[in-house]
N, C-alpha and C positions, 0 to 999 in steps of 0.2 A: 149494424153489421161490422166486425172488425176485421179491421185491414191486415192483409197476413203479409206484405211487400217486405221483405228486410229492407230496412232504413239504413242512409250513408253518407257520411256528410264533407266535402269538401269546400274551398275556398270558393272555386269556379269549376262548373260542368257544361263541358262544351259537346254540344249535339253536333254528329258528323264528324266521322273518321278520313274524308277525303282530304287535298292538299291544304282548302282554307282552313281547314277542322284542327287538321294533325300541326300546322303552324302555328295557328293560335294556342293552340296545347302548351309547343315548345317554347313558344317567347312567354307566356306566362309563366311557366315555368322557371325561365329564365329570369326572370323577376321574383321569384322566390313564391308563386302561390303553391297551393296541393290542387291537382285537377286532375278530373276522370274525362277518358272522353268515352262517349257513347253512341255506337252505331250498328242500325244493324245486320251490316255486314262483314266480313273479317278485313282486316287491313291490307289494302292496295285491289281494293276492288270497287272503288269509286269512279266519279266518269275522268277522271284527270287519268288517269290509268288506261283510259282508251284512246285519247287522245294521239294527235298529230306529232306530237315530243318534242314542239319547240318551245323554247324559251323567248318568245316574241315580243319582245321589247319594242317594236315597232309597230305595234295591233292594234295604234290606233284609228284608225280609219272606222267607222262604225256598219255595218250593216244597212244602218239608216242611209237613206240618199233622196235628194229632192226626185231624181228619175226612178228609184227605183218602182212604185206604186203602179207604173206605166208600164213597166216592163212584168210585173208578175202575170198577169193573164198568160203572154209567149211562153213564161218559164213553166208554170204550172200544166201546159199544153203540151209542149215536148215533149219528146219519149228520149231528149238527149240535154236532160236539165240536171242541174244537183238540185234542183230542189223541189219537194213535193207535198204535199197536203193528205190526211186521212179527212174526207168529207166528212164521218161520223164526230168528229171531234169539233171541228171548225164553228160550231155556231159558239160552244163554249169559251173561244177564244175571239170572238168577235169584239169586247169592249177592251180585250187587247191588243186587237189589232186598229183598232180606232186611235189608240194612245198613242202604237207604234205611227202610223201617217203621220201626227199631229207632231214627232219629231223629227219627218223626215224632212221638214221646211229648212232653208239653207241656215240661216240663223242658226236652229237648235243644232245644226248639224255643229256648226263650227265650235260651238259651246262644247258639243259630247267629245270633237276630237281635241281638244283644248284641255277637259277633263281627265281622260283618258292617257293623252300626251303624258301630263304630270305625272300622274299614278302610276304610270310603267318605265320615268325616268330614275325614280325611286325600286322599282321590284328589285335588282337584284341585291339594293341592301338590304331589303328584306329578309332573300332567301339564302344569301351565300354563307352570312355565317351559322344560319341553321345545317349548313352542308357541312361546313368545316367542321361542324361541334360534331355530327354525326359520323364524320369519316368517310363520308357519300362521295369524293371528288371521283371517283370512278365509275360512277352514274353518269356523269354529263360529257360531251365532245364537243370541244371549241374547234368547228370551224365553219362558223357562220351560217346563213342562210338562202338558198335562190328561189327568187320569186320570178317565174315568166309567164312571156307571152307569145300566144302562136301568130298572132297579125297585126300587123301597123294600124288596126281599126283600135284593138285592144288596151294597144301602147298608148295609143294616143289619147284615149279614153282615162287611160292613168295618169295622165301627169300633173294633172291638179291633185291629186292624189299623193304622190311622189312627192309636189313640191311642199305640199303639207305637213309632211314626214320631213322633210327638211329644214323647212322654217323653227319647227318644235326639237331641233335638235336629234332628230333618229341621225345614227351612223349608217349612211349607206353609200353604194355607187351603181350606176347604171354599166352594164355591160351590154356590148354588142353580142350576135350569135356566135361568133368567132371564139369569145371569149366563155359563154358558157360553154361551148363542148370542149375547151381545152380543160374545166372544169370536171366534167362531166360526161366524158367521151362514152359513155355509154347509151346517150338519151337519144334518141332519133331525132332527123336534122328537119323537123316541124315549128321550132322557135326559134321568133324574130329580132326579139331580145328580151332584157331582164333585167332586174337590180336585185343586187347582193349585201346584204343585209351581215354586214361582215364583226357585229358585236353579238348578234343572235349565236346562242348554241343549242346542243342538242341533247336532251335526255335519254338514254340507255334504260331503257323499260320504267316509265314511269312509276307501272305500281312497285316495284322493286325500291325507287326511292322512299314512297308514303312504306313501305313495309319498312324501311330501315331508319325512318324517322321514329315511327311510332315504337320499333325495336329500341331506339334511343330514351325515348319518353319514358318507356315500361322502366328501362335498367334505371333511372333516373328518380324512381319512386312514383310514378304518374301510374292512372290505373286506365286499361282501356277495359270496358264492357261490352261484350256481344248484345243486345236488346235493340228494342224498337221502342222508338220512345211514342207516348200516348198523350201525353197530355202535358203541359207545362203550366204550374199556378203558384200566386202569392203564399208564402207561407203564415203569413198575419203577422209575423215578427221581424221584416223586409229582408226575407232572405226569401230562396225561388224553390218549390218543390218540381223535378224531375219526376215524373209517372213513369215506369215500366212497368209488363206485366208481374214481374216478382221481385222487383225495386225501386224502392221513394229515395230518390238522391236531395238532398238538402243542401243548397250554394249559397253565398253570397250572390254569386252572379251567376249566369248562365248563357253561354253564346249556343246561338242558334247558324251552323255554320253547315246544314244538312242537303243544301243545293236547290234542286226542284225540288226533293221531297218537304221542304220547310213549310210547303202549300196547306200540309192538314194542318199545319200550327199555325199558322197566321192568321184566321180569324179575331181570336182573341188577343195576341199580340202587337198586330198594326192593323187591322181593320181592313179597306179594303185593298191593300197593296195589289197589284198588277204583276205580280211572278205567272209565269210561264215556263213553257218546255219549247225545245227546239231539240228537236230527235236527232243525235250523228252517229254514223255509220265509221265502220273501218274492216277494210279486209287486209289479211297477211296472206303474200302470195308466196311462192319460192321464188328466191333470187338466186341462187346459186350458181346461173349462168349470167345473173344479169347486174352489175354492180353502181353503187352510190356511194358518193362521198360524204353526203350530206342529205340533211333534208331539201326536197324539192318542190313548192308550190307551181300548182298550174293556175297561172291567175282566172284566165275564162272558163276555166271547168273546174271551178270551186272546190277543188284537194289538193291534200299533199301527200309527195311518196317519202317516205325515212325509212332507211336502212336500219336493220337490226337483223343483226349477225347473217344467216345465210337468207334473210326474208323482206321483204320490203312491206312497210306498211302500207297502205292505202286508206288514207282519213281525210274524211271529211262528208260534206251535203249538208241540206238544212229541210227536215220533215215538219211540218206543223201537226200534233197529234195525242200532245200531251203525256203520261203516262205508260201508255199501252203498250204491250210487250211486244207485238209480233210484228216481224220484219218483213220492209217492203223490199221485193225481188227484185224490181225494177231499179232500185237507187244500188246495190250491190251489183247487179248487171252495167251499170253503169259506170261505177266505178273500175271493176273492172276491167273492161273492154276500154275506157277511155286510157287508162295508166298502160295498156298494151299498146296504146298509141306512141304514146313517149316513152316508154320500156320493152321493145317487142319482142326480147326474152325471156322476160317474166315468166314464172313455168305456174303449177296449179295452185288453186286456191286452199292452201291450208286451215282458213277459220276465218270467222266472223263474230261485226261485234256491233253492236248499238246500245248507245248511251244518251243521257238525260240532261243535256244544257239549262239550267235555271236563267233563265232570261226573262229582262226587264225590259220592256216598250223604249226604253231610253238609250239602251245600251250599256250604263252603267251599274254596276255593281251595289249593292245597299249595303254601308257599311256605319254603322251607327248603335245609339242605344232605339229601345222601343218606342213609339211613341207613346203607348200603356204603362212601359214598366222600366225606368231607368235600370232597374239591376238587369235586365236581359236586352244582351247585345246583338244584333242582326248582321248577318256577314255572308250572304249568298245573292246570284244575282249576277254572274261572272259569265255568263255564259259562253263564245269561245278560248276565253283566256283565265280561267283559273289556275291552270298550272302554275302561269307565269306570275299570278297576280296574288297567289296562297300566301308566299312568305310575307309579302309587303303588307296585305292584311292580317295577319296574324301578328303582326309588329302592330300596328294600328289597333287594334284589337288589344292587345295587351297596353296600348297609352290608355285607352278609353278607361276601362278596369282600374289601371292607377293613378286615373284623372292629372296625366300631363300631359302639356303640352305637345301636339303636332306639328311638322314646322312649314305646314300648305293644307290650302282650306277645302275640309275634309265636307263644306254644304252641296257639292254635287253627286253626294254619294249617300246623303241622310236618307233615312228612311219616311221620314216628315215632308218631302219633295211629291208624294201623288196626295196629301191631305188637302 
């Protein structure tokens, strides 16, 4: 039977248009290759685009925790939790939540924020001069970040925490309540205190930036494709055939930078890698009577509020559920109601949104060639900080392709780490 696909050949074809997708585009680029990238949805409709909009250079702390195992029975019980479970799904993620346990032991912990630490003292060389090349500096708002707390149980529950972020260098200061509402005189007088993460800033509608990247790429000679990509295989001549339904893209290399959806590709490509999904939420309320300087973390009640223009975001929660489309009411009801706690003029709920975190049992990111296929490089795995972590892999992503050197060791993010 012959194949009717139109044929297309470039240097490097990068799967996925979101932040890691669209940076890896522009730093190869920037290196003088020819690259398509391929996704299939239009540009700035990725989960970075739903996202919390900070630039969180401090994010390392992991999910992982030696208590937390203890504590999910309470959370998943609550009708006052961020976080929640689809039963239907859960048996499927059982040999990943095995892996996850197995790093929440204090050891792995320190390794992951250790890991972590590095790679996000690095992002913003990553991402700034992809801003400047694009003309984006009007997408972002320097002026830091507040992270609080409602009770001296919570505070005090963070300061190993805190002091972790401190020893690895994060820019921060603790502030008293005092000092948040002179911040912040908007937020009701329920926080105990907080630290102000005062090198963090803030993005100005994510996908607006991926739209004006990838508008950069296009004018720059790069091609983006609307498809769905189906298959990825050896050409027999060591170059990578791209599968789409009505195109064979032909690479040298080929990044696979598509988030959770990388899940149908990876059989073939690294065998049993341990990617999953972590479902987040975000509701845009009106703000128009109720204002923000900044983005605002509620540390016990797992969101954050950012201001964008007359509206406040509300991002965050962590769902176990994989894939599935339909939204849980309870985790939106939640969010909600909770940000009227600390916003109590917040006016109605303008829209909603849930997105598809590609998470690793480890917490880090896979950034590497394949374990099957050195021409195909793996770059998803980010799961709450891809935003902030796009441009530094996409830098990375582009040494790997012109096999030079990195100058910090890139083995806690290989892909060859679950073999």
């Amino acid at each position: 039977m012959t194949d009717s696909r139109e044929k297309k050949q470039y240097d490097v074809a990068v799967i996925g248009g979101g932040m890691v997708g669209i940076s890896s585009a522009l730093w190869l680029q920037k290196s003088g290759y020819s690259v398509c990238v391929i996704d299939r949805n239009p540009p700035g409709n990725s989960t970075a685009s739903g996202s919390a909009c900070t630039f969180a250079d401090y994010a390392c702390i992991p999910i992982n925790s030696p208590s937390l195992p203890f504590k999910v029975p309470a959370l998943v019980l609550s009708k006052d939790s961020p976080f929640a479970i689809k039963w239907n799904y859960i048996y499927r993620m059982l040999p990943w939540l095995g892996q996850f346990v197995s790093h929440c032991r204090p050891k792995e912990v320190i390794r992951i924020i250790d890991a972590l630490a590095i790679l996000l003292s690095k992002a913003e060389s990553g991402l700034m001069p992809l801003i400047e090349d694009t003309g984006a500096q009007d997408l972002i708002q320097r002026r830091g970040c507040l992270y609080l707390y409602n009770t001296e149980k919570g505070y005090e529950a963070a300061i190993s925490d805190i002091q972790a972020r401190q020893e690895r260098g994060v820019s921060l200061c603790e502030i008293e309540a005092g000092e948040v509402y002179e911040m912040e005189p908007e937020l009701a007088k329920v926080f105990y205190k907080g630290v102000f993460f005062d090198k963090s800033f803030q993005f100005l509608y994510p996908g607006k930036l991926i739209e004006r990247f990838t508008e950069h790429f296009v004018s720059q000679g790069g091609a983006y494709v609307h498809e769905n990509v189906e298959a990825i295989e050896n050409s027999g001549d060591d170059n990578v055939r791209v599968l789409c339904a009505n195109t064979e893209f032909v690479a040298k290399k080929s990044v696979v930078a598509a988030g959770a959806h990388a899940l149908s590709l990876l059989p073939s490509l690294a065998g049993k890698m341990p990617l999953d999904t972590e479902r987040g939420y975000h509701l845009m309320l009106n703000a128009q009577t109720s204002v923000l300087n900044r983005p605002v973390g509620w540390a016990e009640k797992g969101f954050y509020m950012t201001p964008l223009g007359d509206q406040v975001r509300i991002a965050g929660t962590v769902e176990l559920g994989g894939l599935q489309k339909g939204y849980t009411n309870n985790l939106l009801d939640y969010l909600e109601r909770t940000a009227k706690k600390a916003l109590p003029d917040l006016g109605q709920r303008q829209s909603e949104w849930l997105g598809f975190r590609p998470s690793m049992p480890d917490a880090l990111p896979v950034i590497g060639c394949s374990p099957h296929n050195r021409n195909i490089i793996l770059a998803f795995g980010h799961q709450h900080i891809g935003l902030t972590l796009g441009g530094i892999t996409g830098k990375i992503v582009a040494s790997i392709v012109k096999e030079s050197e990195v100058s910090f060791d890139l083995s806690p993010f290989s892909p060859k780490r679950f073999s």
